[in-house]
C-alpha positions as CSV (number, residue, x, y, z in Angstrom):
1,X,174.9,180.5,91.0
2,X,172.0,179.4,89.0
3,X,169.3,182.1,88.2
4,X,166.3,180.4,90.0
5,X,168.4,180.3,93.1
6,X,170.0,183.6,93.6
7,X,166.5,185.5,94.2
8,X,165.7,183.0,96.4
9,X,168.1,183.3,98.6
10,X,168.4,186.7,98.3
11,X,164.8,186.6,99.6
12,X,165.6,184.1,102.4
13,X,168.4,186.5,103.6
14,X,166.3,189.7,103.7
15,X,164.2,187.0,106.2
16,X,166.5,185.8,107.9
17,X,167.5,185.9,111.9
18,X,171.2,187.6,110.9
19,X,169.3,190.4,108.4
20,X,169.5,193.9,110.6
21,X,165.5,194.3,111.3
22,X,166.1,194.2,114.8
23,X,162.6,191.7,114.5
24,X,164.8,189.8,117.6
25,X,163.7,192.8,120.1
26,X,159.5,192.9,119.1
27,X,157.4,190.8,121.3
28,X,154.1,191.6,118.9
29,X,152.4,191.9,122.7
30,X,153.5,188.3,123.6
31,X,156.0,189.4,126.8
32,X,152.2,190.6,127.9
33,X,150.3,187.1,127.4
34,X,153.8,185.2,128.9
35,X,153.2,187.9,132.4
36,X,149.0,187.8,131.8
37,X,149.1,183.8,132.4
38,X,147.7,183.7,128.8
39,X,150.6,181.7,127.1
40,X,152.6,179.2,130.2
41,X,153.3,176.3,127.8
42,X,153.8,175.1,124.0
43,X,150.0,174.0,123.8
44,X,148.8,177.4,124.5
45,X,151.8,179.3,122.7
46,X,150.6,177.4,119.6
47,X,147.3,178.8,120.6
48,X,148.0,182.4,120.7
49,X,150.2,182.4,117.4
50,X,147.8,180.4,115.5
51,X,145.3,183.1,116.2
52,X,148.0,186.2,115.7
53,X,148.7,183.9,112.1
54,X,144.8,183.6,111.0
55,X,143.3,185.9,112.2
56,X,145.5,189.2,113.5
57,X,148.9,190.8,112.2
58,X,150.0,187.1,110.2
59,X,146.6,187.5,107.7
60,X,146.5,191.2,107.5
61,X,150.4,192.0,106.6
62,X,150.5,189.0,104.4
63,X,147.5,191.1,102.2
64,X,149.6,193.9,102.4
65,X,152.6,191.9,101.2
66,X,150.6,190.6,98.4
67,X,149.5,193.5,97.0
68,X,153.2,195.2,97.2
69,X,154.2,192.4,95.2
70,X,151.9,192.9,92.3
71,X,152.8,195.0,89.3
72,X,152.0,198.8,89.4
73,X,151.3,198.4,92.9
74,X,150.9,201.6,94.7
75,X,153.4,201.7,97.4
76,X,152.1,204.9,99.3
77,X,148.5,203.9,99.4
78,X,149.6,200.9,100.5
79,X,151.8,201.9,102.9
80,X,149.1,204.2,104.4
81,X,146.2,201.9,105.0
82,X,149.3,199.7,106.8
83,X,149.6,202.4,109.4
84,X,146.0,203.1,108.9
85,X,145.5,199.4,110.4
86,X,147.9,199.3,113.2
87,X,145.9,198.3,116.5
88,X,147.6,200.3,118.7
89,X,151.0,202.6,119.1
90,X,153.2,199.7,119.9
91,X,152.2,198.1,116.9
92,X,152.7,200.9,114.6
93,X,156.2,201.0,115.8
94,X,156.5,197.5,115.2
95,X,156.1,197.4,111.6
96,X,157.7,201.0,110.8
97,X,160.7,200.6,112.6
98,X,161.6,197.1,110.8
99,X,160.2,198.5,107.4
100,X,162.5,201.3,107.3
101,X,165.8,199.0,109.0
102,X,165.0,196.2,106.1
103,X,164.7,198.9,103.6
104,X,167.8,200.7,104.7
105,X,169.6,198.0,104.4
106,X,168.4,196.4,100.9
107,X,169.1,199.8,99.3
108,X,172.6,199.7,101.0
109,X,173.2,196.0,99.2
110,X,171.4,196.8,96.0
111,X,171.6,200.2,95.3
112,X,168.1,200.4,94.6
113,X,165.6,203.6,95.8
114,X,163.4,201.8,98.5
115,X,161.7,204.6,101.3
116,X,160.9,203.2,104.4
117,X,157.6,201.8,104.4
118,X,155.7,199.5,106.9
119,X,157.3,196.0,107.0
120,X,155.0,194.4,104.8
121,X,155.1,196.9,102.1
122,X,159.1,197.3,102.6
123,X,159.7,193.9,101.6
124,X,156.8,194.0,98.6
125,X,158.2,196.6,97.1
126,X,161.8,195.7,97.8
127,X,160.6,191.5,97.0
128,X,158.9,192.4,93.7
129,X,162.5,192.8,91.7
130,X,163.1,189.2,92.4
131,X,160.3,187.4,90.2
132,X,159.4,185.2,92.5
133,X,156.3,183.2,93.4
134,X,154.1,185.4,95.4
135,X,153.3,182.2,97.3
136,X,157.1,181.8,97.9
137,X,157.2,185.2,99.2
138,X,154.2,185.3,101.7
139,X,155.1,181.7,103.0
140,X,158.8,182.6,104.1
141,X,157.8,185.9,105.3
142,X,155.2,184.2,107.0
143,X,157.3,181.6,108.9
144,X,159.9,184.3,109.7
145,X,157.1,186.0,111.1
146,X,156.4,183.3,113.8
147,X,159.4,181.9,113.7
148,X,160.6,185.3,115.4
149,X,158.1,184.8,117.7
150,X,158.5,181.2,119.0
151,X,162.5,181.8,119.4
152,X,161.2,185.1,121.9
153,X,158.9,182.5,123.4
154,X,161.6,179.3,124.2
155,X,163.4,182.4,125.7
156,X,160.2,184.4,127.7
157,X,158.4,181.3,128.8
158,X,160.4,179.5,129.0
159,X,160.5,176.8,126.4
160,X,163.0,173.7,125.0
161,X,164.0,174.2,122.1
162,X,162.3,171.1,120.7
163,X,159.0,172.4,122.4
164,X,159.6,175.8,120.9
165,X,160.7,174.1,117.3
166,X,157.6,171.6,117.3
167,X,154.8,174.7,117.7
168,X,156.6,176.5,114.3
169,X,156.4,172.7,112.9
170,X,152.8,172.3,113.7
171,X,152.3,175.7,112.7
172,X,153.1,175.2,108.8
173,X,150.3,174.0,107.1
174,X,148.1,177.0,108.6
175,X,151.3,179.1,107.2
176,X,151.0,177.4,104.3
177,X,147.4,177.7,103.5
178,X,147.6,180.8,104.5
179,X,150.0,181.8,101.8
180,X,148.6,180.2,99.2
181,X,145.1,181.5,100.1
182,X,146.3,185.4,99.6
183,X,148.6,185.0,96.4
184,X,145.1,183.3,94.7
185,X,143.0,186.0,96.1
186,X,145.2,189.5,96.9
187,X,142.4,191.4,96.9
188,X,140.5,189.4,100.2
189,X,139.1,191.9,102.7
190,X,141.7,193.9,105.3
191,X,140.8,193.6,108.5
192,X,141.6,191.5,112.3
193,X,140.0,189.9,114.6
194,X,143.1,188.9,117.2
195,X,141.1,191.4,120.0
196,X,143.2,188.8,122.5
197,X,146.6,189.6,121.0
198,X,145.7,193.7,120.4
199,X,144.4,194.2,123.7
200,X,148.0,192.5,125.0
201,X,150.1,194.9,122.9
202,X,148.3,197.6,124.3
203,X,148.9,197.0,127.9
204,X,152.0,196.2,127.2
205,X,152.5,200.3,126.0
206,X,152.4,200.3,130.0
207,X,154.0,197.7,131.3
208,X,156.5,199.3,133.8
209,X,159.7,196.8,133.3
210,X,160.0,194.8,130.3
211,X,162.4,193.3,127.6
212,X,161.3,193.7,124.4
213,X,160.1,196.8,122.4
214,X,156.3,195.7,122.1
């Protein structure tokens, strides 16, 4: 195996569907918006994740991400205002449950020391060893990101497949600018502005039956 390719797809495996996060089981509030009426089709899916990517959790872990990957980075500060910025209870689960399963497991594969951290700063810390791109690292953990998300959606909805895989399609420039926005500029402001999304994941805390986790 070449050397360029082995981090990446050491990268793309930590990201992938089959890598033991448990990501398949996390809603990010979106079983709420399917039973609130807010998201019925792949126009308004492509909506609501658009925002969730620009504005909410998709802008604010990639900064986190970002500045996990950047030398010297401090991973506890870091790791702090993550849990500092978690909208609600739901979410904070979210992001420490699958820090701490991805870093588990990386640790088990590498053998390296890697606590368990809030997602993004789990896989900064854990990403940083392979030298790659920081673009490369935001836009792949920004597609999984999504891509989690439409997959619970052509299930929840429901959605085809094709309907499912053309809102992730459409959705890849704005994961793409997005990505190449925070590797130039790490250091942007913290901060979201998905109220919609937040206020979902919050009534879902006390949604009385559901399927997934948050």
């Amino acid at each position: 195996m070449t050397p360029p390719l082995a981090p990446f797809l050491a990268l793309s495996h930590w990201l992938s569907p089959a890598f033991p996060t448990g990501a398949f089981a996390y809603s990010h509030g979106l079983e709420q918006a399917v039973a609130d009426g807010a998201v019925s089709d792949a126009a308004s899916l492509e909506i609501w994740l658009n925002g969730v990517l620009t504005h909410g959790a998709g802008r604010q872990d990639a900064i986190l991400l970002a500045r996990s990957l950047a030398p010297g980075a401090d991973h506890d500060a870091l790791a702090a205002l993550a849990r500092a910025l978690a909208p609600s209870a739901e979410r904070l689960t979210e992001t420490l449950e699958q820090g701490a399963a991805l870093a588990r497991t990386v640790q088990a594969l590498t053998g390296r020391a890697l606590p368990a951290r809030p997602l993004p700063v789990a896989l900064g810390q854990a990403a940083a060893a392979l030298a790659l791109a920081p673009q490369m690292v935001l836009a792949l953990y920004l597609q999984g990101f999504i891509g989690n998300l439409v997959t619970i959606a052509i299930r929840h909805v429901p959605l085809g497949q094709t309907e499912g895989q053309g809102v992730l399609t459409r959705l890849q420039p704005a994961i793409a600018a997005l990505a190449e926005a925070v590797a130039a500029e790490p250091e942007m402001p913290l901060g979201g502005a998905a109220l919609a999304a937040d206020l979902a994941a919050m009534r879902h805390e006390i949604k009385e039956v559901r399927l997934f986790r948050t």
